[in-house]
gemmi code that builds the backbone of each chain (N, CA, C; Angstrom):
import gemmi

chains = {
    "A": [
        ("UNK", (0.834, -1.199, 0.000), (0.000, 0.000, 0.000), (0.874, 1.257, 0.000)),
        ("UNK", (0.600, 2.122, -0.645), (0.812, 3.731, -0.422), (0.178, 4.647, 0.313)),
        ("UNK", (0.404, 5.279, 0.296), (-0.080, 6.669, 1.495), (-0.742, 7.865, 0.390)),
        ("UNK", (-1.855, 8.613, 0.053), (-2.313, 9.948, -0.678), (-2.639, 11.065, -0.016)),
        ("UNK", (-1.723, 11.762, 0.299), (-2.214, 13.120, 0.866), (-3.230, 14.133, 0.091)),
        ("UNK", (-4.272, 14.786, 0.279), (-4.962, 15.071, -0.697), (-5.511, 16.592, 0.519)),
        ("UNK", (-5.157, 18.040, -0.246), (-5.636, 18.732, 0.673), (-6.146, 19.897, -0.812)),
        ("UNK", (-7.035, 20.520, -0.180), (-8.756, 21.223, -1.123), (-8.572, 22.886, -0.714)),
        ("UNK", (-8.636, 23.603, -1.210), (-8.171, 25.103, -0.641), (-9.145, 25.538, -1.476)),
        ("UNK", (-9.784, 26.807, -0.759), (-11.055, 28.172, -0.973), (-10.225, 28.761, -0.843)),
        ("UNK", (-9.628, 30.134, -1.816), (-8.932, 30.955, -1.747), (-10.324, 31.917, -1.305)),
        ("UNK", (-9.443, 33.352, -0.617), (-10.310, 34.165, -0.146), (-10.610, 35.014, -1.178)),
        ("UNK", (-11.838, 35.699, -0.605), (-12.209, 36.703, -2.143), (-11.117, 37.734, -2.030)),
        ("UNK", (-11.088, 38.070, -3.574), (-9.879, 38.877, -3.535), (-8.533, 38.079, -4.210)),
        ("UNK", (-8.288, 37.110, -4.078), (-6.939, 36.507, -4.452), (-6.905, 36.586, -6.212)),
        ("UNK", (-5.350, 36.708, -6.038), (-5.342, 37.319, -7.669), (-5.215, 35.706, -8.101)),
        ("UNK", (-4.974, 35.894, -9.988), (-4.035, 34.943, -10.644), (-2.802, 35.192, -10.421)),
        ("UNK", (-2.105, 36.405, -10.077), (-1.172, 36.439, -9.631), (-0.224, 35.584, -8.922)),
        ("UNK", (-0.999, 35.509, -7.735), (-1.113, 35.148, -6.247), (-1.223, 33.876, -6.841)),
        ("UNK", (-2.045, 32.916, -7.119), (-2.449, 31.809, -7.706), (-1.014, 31.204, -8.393)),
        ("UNK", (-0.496, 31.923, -8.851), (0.261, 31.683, -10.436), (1.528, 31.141, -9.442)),
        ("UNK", (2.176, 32.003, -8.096), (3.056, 32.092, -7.352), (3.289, 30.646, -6.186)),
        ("UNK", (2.124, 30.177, -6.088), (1.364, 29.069, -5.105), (1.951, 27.691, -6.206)),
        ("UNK", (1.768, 27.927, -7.493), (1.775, 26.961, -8.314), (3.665, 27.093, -8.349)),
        ("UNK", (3.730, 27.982, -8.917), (5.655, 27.913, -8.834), (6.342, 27.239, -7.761)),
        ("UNK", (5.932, 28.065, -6.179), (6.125, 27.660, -5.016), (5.720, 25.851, -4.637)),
        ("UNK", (5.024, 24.966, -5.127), (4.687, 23.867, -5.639), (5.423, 22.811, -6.366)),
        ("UNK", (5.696, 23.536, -7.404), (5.949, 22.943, -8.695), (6.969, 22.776, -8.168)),
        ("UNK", (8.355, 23.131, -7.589), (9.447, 22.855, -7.297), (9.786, 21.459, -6.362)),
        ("UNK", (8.510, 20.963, -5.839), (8.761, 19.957, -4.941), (9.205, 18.458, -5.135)),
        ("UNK", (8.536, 18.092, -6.100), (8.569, 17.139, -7.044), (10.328, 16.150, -6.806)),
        ("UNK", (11.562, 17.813, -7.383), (12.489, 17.597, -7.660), (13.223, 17.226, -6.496)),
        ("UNK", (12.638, 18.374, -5.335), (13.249, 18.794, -3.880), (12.822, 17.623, -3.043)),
        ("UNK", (11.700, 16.753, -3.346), (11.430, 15.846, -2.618), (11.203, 14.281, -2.926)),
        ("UNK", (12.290, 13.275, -2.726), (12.507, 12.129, -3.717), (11.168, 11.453, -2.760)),
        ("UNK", (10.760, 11.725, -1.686), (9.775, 10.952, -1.223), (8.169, 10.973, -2.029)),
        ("UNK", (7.847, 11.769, -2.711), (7.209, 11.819, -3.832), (7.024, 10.956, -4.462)),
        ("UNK", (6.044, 10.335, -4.498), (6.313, 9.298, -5.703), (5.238, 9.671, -6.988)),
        ("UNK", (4.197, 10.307, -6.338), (3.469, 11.289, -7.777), (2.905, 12.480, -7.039)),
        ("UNK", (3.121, 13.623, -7.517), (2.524, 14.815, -7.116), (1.651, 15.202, -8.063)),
        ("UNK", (0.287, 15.778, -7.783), (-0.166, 17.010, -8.694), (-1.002, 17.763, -7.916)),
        ("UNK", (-1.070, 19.123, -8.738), (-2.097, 20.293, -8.151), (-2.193, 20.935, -9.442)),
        ("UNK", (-3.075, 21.988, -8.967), (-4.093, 22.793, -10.073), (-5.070, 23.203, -9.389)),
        ("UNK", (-5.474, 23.963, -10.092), (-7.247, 24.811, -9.794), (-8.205, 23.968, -10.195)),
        ("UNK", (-9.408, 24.030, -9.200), (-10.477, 23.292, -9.798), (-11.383, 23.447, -11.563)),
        ("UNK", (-11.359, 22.815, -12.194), (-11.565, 22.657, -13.870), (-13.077, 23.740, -13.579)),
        ("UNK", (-13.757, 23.789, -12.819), (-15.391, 24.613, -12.783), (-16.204, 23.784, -13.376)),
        ("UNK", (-16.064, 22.419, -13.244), (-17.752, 22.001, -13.850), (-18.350, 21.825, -12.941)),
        ("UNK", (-18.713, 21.694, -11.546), (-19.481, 22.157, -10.719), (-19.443, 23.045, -9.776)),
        ("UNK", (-20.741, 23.304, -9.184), (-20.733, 24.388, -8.075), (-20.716, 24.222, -7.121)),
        ("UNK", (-20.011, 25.153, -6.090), (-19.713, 24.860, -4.890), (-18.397, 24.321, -4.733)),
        ("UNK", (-17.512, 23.939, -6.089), (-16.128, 23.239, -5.577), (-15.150, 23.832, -4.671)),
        ("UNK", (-14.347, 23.593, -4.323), (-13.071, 24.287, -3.537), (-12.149, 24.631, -4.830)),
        ("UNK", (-11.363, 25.579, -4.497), (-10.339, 26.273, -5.566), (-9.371, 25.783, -6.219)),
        ("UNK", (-8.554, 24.826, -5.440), (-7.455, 24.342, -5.316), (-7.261, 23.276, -5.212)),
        ("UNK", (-6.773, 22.189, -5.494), (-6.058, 20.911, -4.792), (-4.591, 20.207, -5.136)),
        ("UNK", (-4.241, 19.970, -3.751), (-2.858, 19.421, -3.964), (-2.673, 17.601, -3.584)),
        ("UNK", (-2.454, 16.526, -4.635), (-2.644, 15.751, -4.032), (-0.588, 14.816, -3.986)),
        ("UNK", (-0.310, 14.544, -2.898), (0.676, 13.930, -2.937), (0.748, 12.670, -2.747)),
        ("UNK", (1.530, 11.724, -3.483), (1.461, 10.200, -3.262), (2.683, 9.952, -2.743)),
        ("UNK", (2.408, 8.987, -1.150), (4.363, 8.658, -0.998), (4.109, 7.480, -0.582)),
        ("UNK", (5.180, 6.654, -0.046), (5.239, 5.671, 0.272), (4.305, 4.966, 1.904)),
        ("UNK", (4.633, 6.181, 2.811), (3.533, 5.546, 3.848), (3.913, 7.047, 4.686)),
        ("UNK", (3.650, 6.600, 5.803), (3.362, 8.002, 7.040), (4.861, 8.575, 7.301)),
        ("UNK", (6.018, 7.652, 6.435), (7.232, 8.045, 7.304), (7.219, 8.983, 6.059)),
        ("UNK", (7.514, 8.722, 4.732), (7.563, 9.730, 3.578), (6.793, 11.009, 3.667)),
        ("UNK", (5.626, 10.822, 4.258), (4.521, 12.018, 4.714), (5.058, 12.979, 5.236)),
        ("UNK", (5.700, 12.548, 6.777), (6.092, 13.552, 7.194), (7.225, 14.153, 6.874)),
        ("UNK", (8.537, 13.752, 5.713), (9.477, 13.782, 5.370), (8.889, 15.496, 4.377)),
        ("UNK", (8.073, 15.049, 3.647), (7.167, 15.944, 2.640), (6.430, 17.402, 3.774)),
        ("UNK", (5.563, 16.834, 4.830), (4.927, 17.867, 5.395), (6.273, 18.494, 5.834)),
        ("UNK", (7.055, 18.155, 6.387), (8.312, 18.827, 6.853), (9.102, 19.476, 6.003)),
        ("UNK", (9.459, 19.654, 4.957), (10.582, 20.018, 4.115), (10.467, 21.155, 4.217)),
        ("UNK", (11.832, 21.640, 4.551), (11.900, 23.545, 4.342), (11.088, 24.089, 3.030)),
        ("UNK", (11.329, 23.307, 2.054), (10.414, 23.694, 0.616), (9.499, 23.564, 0.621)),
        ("UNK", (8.437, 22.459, 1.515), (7.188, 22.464, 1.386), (6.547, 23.515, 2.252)),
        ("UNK", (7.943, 23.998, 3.084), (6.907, 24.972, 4.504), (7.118, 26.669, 3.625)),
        ("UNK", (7.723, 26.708, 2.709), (8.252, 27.761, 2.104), (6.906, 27.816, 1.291)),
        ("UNK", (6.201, 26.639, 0.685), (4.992, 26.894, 0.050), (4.308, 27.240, 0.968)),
        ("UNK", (3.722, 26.667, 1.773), (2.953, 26.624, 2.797), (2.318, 28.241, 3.102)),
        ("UNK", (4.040, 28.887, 3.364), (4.183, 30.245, 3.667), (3.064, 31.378, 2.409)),
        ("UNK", (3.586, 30.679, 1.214), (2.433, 31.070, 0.026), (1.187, 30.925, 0.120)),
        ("UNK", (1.016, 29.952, 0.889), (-0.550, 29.578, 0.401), (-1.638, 29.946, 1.473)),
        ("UNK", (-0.307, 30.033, 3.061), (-1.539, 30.210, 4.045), (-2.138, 31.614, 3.966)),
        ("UNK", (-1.589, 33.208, 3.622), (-2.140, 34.099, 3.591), (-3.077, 33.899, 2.672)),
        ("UNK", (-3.047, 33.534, 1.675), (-4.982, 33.305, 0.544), (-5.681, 32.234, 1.066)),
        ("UNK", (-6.059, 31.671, 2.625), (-6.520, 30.349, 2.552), (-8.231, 31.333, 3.369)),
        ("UNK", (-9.112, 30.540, 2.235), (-10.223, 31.008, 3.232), (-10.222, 29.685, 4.036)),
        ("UNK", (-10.402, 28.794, 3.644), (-10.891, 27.776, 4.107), (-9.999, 26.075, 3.154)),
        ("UNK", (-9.713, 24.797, 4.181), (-8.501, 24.028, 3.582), (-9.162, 22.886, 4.290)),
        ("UNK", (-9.587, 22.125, 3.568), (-9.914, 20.669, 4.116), (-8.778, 19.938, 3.486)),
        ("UNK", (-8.418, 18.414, 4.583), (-7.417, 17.628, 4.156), (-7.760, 16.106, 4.601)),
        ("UNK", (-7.428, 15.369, 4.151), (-7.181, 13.849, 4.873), (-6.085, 13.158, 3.904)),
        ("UNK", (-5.502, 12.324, 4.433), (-4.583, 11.008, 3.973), (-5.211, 9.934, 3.875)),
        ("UNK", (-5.417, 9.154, 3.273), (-5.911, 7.781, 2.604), (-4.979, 6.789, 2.050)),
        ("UNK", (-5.101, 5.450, 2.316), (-4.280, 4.181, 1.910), (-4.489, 4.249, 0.385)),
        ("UNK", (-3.668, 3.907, -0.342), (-3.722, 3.582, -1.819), (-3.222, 2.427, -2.039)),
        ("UNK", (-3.381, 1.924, -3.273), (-2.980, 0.589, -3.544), (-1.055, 1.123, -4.279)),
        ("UNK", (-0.442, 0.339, -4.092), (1.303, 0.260, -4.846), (1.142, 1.351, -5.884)),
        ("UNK", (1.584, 2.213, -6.061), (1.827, 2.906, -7.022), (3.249, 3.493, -7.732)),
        ("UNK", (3.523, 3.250, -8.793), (4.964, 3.392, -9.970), (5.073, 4.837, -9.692)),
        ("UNK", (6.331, 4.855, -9.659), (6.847, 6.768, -10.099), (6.265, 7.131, -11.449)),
        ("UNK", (6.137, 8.114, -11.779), (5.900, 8.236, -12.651), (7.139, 8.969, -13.889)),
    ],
    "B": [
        ("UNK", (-3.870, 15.280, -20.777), (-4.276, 15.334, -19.492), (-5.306, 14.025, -19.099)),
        ("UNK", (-5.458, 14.527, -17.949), (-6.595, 13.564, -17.575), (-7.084, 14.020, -16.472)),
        ("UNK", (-8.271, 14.206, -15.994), (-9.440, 14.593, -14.985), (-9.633, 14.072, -13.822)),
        ("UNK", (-9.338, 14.963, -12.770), (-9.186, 13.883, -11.031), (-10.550, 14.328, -10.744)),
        ("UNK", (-10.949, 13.475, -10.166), (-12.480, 14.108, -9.066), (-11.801, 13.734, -8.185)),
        ("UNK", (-11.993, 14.807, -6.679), (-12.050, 14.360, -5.513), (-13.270, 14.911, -4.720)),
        ("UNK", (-13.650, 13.865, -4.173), (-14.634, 14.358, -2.689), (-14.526, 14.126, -1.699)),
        ("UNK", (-13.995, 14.709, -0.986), (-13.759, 14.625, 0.819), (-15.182, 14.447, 1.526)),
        ("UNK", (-15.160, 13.830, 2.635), (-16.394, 13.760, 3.404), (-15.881, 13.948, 5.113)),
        ("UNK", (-16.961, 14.384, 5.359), (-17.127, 14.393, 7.211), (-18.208, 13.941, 7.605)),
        ("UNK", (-18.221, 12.748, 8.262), (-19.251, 11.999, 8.602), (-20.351, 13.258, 9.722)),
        ("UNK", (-21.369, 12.608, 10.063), (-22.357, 13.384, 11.025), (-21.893, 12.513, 12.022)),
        ("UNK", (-21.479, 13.185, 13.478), (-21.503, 12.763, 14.498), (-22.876, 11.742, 15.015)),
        ("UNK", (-21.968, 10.173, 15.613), (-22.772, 8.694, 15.423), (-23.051, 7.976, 14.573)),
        ("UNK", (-22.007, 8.707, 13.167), (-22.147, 7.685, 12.269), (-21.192, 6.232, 12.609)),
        ("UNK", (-21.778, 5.287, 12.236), (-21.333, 3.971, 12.712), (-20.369, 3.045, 11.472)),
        ("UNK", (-19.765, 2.730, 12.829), (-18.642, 1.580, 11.151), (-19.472, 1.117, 10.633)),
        ("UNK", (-20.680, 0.257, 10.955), (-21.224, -0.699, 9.709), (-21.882, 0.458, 8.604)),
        ("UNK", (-22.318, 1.672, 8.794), (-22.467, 2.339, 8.099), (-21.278, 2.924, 7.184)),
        ("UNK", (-20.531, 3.169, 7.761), (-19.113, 3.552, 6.543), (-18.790, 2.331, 5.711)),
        ("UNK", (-18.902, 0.824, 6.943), (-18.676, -0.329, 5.903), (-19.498, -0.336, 4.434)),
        ("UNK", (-21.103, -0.416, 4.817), (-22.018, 0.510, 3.479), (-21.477, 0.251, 2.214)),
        ("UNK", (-21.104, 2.668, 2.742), (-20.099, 3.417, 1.784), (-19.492, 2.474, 1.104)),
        ("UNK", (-18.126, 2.169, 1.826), (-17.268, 0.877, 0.558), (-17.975, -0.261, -0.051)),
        ("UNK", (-18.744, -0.580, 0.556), (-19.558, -1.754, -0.665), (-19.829, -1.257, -1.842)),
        ("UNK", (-20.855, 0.442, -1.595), (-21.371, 0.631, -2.752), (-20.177, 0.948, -3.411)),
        ("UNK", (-19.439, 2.017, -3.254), (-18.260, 2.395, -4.056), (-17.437, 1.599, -4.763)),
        ("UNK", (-17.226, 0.371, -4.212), (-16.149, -0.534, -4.445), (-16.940, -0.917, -5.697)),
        ("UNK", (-18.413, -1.100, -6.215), (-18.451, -2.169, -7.326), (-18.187, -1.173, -8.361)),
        ("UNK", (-17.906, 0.505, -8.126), (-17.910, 1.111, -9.727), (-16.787, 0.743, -10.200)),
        ("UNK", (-15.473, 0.523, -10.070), (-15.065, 0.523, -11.231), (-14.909, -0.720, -12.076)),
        ("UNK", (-15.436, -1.969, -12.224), (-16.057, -3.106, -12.778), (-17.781, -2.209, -13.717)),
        ("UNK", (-18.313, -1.270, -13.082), (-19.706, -1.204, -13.422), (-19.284, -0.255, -14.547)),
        ("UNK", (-18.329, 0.836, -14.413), (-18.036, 2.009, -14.884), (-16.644, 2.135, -15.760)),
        ("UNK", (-16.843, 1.536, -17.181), (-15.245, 1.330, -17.576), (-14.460, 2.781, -17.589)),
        ("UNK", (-15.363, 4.079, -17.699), (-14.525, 5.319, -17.759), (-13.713, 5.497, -16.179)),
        ("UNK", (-13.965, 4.814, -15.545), (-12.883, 5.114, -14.528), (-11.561, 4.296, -14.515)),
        ("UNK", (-10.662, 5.516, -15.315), (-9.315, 5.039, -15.242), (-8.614, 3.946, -13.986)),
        ("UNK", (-9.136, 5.073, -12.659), (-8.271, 4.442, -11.438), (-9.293, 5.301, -10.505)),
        ("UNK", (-9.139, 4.249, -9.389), (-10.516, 4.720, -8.421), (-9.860, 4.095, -7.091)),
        ("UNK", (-9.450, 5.487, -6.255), (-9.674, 4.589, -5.109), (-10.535, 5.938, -3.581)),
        ("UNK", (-10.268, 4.964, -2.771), (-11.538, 5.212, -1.742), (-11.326, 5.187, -0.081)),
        ("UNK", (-10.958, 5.827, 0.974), (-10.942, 5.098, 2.410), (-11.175, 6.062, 3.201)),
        ("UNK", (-11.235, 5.509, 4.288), (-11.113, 6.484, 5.875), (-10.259, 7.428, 5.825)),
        ("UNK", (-9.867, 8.597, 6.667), (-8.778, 9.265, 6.721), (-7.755, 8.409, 7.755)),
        ("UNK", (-6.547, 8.128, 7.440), (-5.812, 7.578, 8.302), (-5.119, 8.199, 9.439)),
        ("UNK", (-5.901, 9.314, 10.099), (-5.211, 9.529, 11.305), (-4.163, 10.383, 11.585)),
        ("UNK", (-3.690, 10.667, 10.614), (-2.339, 11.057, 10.978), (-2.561, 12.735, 11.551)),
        ("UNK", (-3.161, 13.401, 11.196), (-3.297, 14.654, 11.243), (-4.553, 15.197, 12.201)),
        ("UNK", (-4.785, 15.955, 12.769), (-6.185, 16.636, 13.119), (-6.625, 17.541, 12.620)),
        ("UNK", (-8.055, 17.638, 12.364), (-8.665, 18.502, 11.650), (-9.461, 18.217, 10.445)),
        ("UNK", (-8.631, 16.859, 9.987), (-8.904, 15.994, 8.553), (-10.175, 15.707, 8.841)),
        ("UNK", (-10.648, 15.777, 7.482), (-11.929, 15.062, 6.850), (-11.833, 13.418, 7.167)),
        ("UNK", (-12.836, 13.039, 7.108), (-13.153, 11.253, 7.674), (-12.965, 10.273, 6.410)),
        ("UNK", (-13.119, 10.797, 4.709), (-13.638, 9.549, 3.847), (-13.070, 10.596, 2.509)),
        ("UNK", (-12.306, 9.933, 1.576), (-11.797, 10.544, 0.498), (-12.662, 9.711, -0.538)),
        ("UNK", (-13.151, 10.160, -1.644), (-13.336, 9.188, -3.020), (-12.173, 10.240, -3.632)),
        ("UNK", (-11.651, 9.513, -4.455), (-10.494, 10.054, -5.859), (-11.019, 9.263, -6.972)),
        ("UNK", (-11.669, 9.724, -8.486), (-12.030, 9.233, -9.329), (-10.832, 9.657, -10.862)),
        ("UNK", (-10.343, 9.313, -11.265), (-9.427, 9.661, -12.032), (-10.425, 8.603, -13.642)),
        ("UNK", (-10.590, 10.066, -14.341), (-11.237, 9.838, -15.761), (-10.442, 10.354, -17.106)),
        ("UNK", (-10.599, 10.305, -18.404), (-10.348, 10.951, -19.175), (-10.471, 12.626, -19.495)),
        ("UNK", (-11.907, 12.493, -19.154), (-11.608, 14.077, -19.711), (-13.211, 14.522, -18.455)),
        ("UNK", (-13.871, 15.703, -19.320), (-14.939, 15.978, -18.954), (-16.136, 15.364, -18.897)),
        ("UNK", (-16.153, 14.245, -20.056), (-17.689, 13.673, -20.690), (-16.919, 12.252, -19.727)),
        ("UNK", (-15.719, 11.570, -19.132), (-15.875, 10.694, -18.385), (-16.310, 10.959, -16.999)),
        ("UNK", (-16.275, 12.325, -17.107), (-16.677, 12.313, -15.419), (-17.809, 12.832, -15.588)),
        ("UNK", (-18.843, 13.107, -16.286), (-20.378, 13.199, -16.600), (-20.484, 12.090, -16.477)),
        ("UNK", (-20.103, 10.840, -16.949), (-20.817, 9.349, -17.299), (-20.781, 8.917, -15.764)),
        ("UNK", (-19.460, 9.094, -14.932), (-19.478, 8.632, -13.486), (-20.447, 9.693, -12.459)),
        ("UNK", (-19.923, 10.609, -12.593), (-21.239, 11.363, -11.928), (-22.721, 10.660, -12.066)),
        ("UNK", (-23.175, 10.603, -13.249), (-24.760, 10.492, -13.751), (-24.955, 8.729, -13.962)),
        ("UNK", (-24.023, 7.650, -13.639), (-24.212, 6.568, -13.487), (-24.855, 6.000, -12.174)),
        ("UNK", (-26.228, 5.664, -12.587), (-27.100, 4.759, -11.488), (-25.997, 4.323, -10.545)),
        ("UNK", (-25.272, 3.338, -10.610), (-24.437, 2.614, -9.425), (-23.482, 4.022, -8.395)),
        ("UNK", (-23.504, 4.967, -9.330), (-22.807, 6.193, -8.804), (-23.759, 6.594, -7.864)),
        ("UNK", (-24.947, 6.936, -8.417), (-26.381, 7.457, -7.786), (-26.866, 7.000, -6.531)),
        ("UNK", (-26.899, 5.179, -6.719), (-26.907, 4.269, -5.484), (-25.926, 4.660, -4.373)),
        ("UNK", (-24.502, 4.674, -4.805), (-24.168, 5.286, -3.721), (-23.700, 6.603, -2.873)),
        ("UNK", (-24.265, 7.408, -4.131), (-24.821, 8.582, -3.242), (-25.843, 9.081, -1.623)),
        ("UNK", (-26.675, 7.843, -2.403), (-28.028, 7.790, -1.785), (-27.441, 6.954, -0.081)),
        ("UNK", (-26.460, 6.382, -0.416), (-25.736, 5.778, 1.062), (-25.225, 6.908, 1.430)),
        ("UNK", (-24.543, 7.572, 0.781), (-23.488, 8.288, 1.901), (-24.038, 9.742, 2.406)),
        ("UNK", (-25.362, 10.451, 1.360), (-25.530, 11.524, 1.931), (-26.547, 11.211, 3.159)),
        ("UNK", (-27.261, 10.522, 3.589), (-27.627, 11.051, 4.997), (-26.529, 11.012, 5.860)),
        ("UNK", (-25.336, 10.448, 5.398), (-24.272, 10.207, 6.941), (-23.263, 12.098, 6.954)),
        ("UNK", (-23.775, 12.434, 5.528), (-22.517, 13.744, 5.549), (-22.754, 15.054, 6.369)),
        ("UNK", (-21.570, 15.521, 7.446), (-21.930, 16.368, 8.242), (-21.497, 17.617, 7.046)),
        ("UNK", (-20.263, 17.279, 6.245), (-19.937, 18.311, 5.411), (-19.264, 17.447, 3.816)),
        ("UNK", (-19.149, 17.961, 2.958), (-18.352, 17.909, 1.820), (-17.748, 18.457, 0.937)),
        ("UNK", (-16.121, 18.110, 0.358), (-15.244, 19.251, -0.228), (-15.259, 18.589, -1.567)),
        ("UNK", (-15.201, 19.125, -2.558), (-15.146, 18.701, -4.189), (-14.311, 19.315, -4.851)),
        ("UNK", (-13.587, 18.802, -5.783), (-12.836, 19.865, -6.923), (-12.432, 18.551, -7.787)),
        ("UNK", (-12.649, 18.737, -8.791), (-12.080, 18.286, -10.186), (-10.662, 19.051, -10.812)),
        ("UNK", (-9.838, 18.134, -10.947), (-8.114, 19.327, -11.979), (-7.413, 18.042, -12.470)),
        ("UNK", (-7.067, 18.615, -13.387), (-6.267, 18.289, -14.229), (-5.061, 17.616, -13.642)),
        ("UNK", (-5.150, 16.263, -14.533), (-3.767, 15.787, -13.917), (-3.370, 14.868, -15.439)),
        ("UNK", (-1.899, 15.087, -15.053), (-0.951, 13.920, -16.352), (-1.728, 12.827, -17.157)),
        ("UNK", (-1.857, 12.821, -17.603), (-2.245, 11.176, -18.339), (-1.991, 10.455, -17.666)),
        ("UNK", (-2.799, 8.906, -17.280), (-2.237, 8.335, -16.217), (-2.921, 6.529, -17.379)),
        ("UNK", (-1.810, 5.586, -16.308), (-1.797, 4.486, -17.300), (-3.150, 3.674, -16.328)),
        ("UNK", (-4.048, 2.725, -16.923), (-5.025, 2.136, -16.057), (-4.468, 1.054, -15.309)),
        ("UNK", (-4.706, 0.997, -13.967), (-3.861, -0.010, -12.861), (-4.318, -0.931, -13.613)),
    ],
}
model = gemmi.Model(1)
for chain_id, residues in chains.items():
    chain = gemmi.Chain(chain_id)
    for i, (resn, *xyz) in enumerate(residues, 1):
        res = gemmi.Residue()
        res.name, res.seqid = resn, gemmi.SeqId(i, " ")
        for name, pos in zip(("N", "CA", "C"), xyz):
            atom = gemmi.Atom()
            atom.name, atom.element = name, gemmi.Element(name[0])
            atom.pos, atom.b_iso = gemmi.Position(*pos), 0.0
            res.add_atom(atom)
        chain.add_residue(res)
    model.add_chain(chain)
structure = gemmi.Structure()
structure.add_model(model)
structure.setup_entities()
């Protein structure tokens, strides 16, 4: 089994693409910075329904020890630092996955 | 690309294991019922964190018109009809993710 971190972000009213664009950079770098990764993605929600949350980041690692290797990283807290001033609101949970390949 | 659904859940306080057990019955028969689901998986939140949501679905489809067919599929519907009296809350967002190969 694998481990999926999966966390959902409401940016507050007001947040630019800017701001947005900066969250994704601040992100995008982790991938490289963090071999415990075994698949990352995020993006904005696509809008085909209403009511979605803004954001989601989902990370795949190996189990709870890779997790916290990831929640911990100076680079991930450096995002973090990005993302918590636009957060209206951030639901999260971790879930078992079945074996999953690097990609 | 390819199209993630996620839906987070928070059970209503006294919801019961055999009731979450349910949930995974119904869920578990879509992807046999539903060939547009690339990769599907489903569980409890594992604990690790506080604050987390209780129950993740992750539906990973082709595009837009696969996640219309899973949305609007009866066996989808059925287990809707399980899990919303138990929901105290729910988070949604659909995004874009890599092409992904079918487990």
């Amino acid at each position: 089994m694998a481990l999926r971190h999966i966390a959902l972000f409401r940016w507050r009213e007001g947040t630019t693409a800017e701001q947005i664009s900066r969250v994704g950079e601040a992100l995008g770098v982790l991938p490289e910075a963090i071999p415990e990764l075994i698949d990352y993605s995020f993006g904005p929600d696509e809008g085909l329904s209403e009511g979605n949350f803004d954001f989601a980041v989902v990370a795949d690692v190996a189990d709870a020890a890779g997790y916290a290797v990831y929640r911990d990283h100076p680079d991930h807290q450096a995002a973090l630092a990005v993302v918590r001033p636009l957060l209206a609101e951030r639901s999260a949970l971790q879930l078992e996955i079945p074996d999953i390949d690097r990609r």
